[in-house]
N, C-alpha and C positions, 0 to 999 in steps of 0.2 A: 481232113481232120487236123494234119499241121498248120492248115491257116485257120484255124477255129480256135488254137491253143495258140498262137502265135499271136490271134488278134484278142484272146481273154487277156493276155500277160501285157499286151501295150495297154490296151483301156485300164486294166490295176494299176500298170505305172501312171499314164498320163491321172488318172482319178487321184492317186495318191499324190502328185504333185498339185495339182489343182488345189486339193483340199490343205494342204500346207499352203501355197501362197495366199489362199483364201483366209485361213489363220493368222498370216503372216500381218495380213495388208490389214484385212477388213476388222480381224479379231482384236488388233491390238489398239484399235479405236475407241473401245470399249475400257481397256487398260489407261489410254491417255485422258480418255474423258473423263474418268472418274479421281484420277491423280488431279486434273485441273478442278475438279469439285471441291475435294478436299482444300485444296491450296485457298479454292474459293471461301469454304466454310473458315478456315483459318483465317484468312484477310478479314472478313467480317467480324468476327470476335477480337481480332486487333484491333479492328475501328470500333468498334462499340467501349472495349474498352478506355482508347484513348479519347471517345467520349464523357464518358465517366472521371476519367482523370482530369478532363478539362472542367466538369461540370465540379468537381471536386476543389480543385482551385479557386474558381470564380467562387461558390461558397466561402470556402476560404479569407479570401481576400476580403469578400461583404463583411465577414466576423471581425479582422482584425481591423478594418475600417471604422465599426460600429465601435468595440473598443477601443479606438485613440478617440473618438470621439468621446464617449464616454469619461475615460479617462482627463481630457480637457476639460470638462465641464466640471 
């Protein structure tokens, strides 16, 4: 009966340890991937913007072109 109680109490511990390194390692993979998602979605809407500001430009620049021309004439 002591080693029946003796051997519940190591399989509780060694289970509870397992299940935290398991947490530890494999859980937080989940945590990291989704941080790099975000970061992902973020870089993407920087660049889309900084597309727009460049397309915004170029327009730009066509206007103020049309107008000195304009202006010349």
């Amino acid at each position: 009966m002591l080693y029946l109680l003796f051997g519940t109490l190591v399989g509780i511990v060694l289970g509870l340890n397992i299940a935290f390194l398991y947490r530890r390692f494999v859980g937080s993979k989940g945590k990291v991937e989704q941080k790099l998602r975000a970061e992902i979605r973020d870089l993407e809407k920087r660049l889309r913007q900084k597309d727009d500001y460049i397309a915004r430009a170029i327009k730009s620049l066509k206007q103020e072109e049309e107008n000195r021309k304009k202006g010349a004439d």
